[in-house]
C-alpha positions in Angstrom: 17.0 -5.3 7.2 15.2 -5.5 3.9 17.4 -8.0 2.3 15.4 -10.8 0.5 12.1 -9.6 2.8 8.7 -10.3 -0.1 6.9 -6.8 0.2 3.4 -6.7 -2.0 3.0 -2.8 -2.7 -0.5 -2.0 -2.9 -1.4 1.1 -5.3 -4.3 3.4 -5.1 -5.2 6.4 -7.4 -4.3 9.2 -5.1 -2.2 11.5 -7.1 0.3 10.6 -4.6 0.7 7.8 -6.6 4.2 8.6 -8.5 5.8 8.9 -5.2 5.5 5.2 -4.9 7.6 4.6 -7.5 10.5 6.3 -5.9 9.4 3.8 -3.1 9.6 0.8 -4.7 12.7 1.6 -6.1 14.2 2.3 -2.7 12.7 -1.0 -1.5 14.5 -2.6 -4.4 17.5 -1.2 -4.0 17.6 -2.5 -0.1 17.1 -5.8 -1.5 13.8 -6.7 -0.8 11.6 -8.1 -3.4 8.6 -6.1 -4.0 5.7 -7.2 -6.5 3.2 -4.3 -7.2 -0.6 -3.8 -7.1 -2.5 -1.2 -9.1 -6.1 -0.3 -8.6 -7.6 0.9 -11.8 -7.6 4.5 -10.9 -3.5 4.1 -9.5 -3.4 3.6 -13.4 -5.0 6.6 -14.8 -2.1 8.1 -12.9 1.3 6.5 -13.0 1.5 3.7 -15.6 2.7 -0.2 -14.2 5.7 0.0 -16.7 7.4 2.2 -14.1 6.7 -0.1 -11.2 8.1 -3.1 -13.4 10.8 -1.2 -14.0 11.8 -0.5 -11.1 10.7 -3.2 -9.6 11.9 -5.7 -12.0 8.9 -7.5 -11.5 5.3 -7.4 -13.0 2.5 -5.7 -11.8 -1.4 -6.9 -11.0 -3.5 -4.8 -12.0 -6.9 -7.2 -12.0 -8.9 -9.8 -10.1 -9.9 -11.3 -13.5 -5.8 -11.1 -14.9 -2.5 -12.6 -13.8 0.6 -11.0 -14.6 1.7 -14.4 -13.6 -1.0 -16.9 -14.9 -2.0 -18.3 -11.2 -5.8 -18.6 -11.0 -6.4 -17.0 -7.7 -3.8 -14.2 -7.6 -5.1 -12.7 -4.5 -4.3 -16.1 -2.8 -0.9 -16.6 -4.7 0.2 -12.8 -3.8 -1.3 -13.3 0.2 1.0 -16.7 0.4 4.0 -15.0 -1.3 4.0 -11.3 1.0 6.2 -11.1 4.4 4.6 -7.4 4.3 2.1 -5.3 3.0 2.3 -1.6 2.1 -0.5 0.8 0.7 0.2 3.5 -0.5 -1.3 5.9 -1.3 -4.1 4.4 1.0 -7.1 6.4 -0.2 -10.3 7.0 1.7 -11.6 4.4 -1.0 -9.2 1.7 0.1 -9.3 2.3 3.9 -13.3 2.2 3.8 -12.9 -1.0 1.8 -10.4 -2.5 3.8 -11.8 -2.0 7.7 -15.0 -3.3 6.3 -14.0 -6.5 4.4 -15.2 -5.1 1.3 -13.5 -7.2 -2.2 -14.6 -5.7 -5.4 -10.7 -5.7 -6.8 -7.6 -7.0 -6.4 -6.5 -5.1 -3.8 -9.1 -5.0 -1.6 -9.2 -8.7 -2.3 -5.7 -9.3 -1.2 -5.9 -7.4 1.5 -8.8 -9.4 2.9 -6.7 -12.8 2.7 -3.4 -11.1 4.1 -5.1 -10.1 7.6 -2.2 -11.8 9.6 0.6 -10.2 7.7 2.3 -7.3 9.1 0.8 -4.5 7.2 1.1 -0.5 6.5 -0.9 2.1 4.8 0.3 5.6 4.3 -3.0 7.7 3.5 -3.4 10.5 1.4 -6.4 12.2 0.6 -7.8 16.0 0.7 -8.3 17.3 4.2 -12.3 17.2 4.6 -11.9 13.6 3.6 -9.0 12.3 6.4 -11.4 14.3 8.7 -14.9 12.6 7.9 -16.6 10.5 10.8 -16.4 7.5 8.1 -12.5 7.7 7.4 -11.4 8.1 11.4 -13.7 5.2 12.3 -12.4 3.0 9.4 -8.8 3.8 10.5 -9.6 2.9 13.8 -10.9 0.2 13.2 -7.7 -0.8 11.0 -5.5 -0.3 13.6 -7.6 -1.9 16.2 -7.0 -5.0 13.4 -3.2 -4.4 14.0 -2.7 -2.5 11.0 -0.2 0.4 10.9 -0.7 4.2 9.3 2.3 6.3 8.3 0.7 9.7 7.8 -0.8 11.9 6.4 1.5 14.5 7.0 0.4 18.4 6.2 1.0 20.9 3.3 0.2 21.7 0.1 -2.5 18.9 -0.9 -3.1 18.7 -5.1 -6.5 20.7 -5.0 -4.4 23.5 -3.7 -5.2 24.0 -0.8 -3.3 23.2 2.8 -3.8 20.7 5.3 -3.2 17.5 6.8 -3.7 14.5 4.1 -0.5 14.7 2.0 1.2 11.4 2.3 3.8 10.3 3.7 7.4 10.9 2.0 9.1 8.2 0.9 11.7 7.6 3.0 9.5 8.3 5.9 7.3 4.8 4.6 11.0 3.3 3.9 11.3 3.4 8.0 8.3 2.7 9.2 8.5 -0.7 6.8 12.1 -1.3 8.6 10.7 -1.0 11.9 7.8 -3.4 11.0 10.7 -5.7 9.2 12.2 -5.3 12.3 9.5 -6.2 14.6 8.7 -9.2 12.5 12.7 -10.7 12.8 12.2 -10.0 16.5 9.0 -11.8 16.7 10.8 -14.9 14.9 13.6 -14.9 17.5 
């Protein structure tokens, strides 16, 4: 299903973050070719070396630098994905994106890719995910067609429990094969 499918994997600096590696690894290892984003707080906590690694590709990690050398990587990365994925999608990045805001790469991209299939699996403490702000911007985002996997509940990183944790791994691994799925069927 994932065979040879262009996934851009959009990073945030949720300290879900390291769990995206094992993602992108298990994106890999179905085949698909998955080229990474990092916001600059994404790498305060998990360094790009482990996404290239895995990956086998290099990571963006600036509107002002190409891994690549193209001059309007936002545009080059937009063209090149069959499929988005954010995660974690902070509050940051979910405000940002339902309001067309582009102050970095990501947000950037995201702006151009507005007709690609796209997921975000958020992750953020539980006062946040329940804020007036963050339930209209993800309504607004899925009014845009966008998809959210999560936030499950649990244990959250400031210790305490409730609903923000995101979404496991292999949970974000389906929901990307039903949209890879939906998008073959689409073609048909």
């Amino acid at each position: 299903m994932l065979k040879d499918l262009n996934i851009l994997l959009g990073v945030t600096g949720g300290i879900a973050a390291y769990k995206v590696v094992d993602l992108a690894s298990k994106l890999t290892s179905a085949g698909a070719h998955v080229r990474t984003m990092m916001t600059e707080a994404a790498c305060r906590l998990v360094g790009p070396k482990s996404f290239e690694a895995v990956a086998a590709a290099p990571v963006y990690t600036s509107l002002w630098s190409d891994a690549e050398g193209h001059s309007s990587a936002h545009i080059s990365l937009a063209d090149w994905a069959q499929i988005v994925v954010v995660a974690p999608a902070s509050a940051d990045i979910l405000g940002k994106a339902a309001n067309g805001i582009c102050d970095d790469l990501l947000s950037t991209t995201l702006c151009v890719c507005w007709a690609t299939p796209t997921l975000f699996a958020p992750a953020m403490n539980t006062r946040m995910w329940e804020s007036p702000a963050v339930k209209r911007n993800v309504e607004t985002l899925r009014a845009a067609g966008i998809r959210m996997v999560g936030p499950a509940a649990g244990r959250l990183a400031c210790g305490t429990e409730g609903v923000g944790r995101m979404a496991e791994p292999q949970e974000i691994l389906a929901a990307i094969e039903e949209l890879a799925a939906e998008r073959i069927k689409s073609r048909e």
